[in-house]
C-alpha positions in Angstrom: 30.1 -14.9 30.6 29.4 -13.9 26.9 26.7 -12.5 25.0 25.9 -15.6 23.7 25.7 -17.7 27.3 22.9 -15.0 28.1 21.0 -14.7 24.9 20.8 -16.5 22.4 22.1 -15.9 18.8 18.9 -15.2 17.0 18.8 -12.4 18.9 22.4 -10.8 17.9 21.6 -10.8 14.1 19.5 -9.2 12.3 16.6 -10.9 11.0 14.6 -11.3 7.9 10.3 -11.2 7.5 10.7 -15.1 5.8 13.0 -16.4 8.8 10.6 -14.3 11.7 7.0 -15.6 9.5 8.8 -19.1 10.0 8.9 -18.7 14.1 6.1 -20.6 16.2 3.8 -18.2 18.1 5.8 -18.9 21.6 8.9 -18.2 19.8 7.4 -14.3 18.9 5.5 -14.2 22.1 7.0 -11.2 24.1 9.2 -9.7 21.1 8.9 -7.0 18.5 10.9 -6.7 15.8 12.5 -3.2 15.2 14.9 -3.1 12.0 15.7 -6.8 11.7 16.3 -6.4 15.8 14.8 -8.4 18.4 13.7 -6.6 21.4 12.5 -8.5 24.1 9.0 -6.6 26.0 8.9 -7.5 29.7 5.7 -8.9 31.1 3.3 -6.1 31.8 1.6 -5.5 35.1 -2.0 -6.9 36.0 -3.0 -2.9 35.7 -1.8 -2.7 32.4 -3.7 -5.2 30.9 -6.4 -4.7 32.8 -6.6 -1.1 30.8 -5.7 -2.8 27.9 -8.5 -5.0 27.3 -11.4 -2.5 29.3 -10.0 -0.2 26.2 -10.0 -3.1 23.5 -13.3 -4.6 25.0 -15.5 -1.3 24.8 -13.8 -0.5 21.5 -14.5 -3.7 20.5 -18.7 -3.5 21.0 -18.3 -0.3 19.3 -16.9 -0.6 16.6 -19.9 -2.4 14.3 -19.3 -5.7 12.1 -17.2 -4.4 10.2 -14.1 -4.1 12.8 -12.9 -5.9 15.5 -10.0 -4.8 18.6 -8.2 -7.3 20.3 -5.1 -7.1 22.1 -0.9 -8.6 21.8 -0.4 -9.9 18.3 1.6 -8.6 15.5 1.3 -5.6 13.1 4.0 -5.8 10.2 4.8 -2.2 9.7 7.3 -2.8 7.2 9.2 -5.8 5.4 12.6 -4.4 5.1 14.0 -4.4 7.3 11.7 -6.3 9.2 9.3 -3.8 11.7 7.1 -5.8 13.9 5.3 -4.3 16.7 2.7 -5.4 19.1 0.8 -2.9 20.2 -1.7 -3.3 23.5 -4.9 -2.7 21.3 -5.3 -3.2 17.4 -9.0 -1.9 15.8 -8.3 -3.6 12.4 -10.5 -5.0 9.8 -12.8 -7.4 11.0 -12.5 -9.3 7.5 -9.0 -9.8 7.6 -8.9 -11.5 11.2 -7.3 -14.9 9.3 -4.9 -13.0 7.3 -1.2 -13.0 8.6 0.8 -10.7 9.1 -2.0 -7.9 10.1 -0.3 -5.1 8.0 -1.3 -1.1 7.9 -3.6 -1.2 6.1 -5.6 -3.7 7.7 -5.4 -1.1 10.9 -8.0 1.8 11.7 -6.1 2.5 14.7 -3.3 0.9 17.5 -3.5 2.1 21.5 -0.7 1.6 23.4 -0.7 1.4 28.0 2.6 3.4 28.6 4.6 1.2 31.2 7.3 2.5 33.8 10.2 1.4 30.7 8.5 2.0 27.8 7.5 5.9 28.0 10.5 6.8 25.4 8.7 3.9 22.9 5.1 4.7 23.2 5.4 8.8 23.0 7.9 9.2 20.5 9.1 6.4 18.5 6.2 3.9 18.1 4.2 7.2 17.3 6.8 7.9 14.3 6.3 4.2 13.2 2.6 3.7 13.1 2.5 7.2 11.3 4.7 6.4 8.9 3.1 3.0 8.4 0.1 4.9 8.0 -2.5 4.0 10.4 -5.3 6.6 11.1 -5.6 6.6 14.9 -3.1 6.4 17.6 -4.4 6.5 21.4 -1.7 6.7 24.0 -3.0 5.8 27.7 -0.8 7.3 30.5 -1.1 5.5 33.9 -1.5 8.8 36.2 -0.3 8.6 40.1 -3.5 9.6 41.2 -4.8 6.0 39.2 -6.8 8.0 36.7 -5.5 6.8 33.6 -5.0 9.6 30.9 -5.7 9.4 27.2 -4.2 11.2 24.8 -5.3 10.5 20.9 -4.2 11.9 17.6 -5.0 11.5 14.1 -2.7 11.1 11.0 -2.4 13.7 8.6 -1.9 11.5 5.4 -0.2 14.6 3.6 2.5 14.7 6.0 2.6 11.1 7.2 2.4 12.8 10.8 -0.1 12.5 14.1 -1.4 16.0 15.1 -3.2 16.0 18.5 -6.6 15.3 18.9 -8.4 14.9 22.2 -7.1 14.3 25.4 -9.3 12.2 28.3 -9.0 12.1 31.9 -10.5 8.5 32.6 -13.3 8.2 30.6 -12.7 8.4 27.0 -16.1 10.0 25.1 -14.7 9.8 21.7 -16.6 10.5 18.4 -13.4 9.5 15.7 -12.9 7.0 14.6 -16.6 5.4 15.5 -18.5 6.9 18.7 -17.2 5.3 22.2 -17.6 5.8 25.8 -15.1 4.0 28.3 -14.2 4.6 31.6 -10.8 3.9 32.3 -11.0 5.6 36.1 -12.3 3.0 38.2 -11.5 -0.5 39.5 -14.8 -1.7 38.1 -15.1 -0.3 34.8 -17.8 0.1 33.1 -17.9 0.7 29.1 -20.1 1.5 26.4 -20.9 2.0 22.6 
């Protein structure tokens, strides 16, 4: 059996932004793009999302008019070669919610649910890329054993282009940067607040 009997060929070659912008939306559902590459994401678990959109909702009601968080759509870090990601939770400009692609500068900060799989990805190379790309706020949410979900968040240094560690939560986030927000993360029911 061949490459191409399992996959197929789109997915060998590296693509362009014009050719990806030209997809439908089930054709990018479940894909990032990382230097022209497509990786495929695996379907997360019910507890992922879960956190994922507890974290985007509360952010969300936070957050004022002038931005909004919502989960699983496209950022376009860079054109060339093409860097797509899809992080679990976007805070971005509430003002540019019809513009596409959401770039980095439409982005006050990305969260990511680290996933049995994706640990490498979400604590060392998606931080490098959303730095880089210059968004102001990364959150990283660890799923503990004990089910208490921890929270690490940084801050970008714009001279250097680089995160530096800011606070770190166990279950409830009480976050002042970048807008005040309360969350709890810990428990089944989860409650959250502005």
């Amino acid at each position: 059996m061949t490459a191409e009997m399992v996959a197929p060929a789109w997915m060998h070659t590296q693509i362009s932004a014009e050719q990806y912008d030209s997809w439908s939306e089930e054709q990018c559902a479940g894909i990032e793009i990382v230097d022209g590459m497509v990786l495929v994401s695996p379907s997360s678990s019910k507890r992922h999302n879960r956190l994922a959109r507890i974290l985007a909702n509360a952010l969300d009601a936070a957050a004022g008019p002038e931005w909004n968080a919502d989960t699983d759509f496209d950022v376009r870090l860079q054109d060339v070669p093409l860097i797509n990601r899809r992080p679990d939770v976007v805070v971005y400009r509430a003002d540019t919610i019809d513009l596409s692609p959401t770039r980095p500068e439409h982005v006050l900060l990305v969260a990511e649910v680290v996933s049995p799989g994706s640990e490498t990805t979400d604590r060392i190379v998606k931080v490098d890329q959303y730095a880089t790309a210059g968004i102001a706020f990364y959150w990283r949410v660890e799923q503990a054993a004990t089910g208490v979900p921890l929270v690490y968040t940084y801050v970008l240094d714009p001279a250097t282009r680089a995160y530096r560690e800011a606070d770190l939560f166990t279950g409830v986030i009480k976050a002042a940067a970048p807008f005040p927000v309360t969350v709890d993360l810990g428990q089944p029911g989860v409650a959250a607040s502005g």
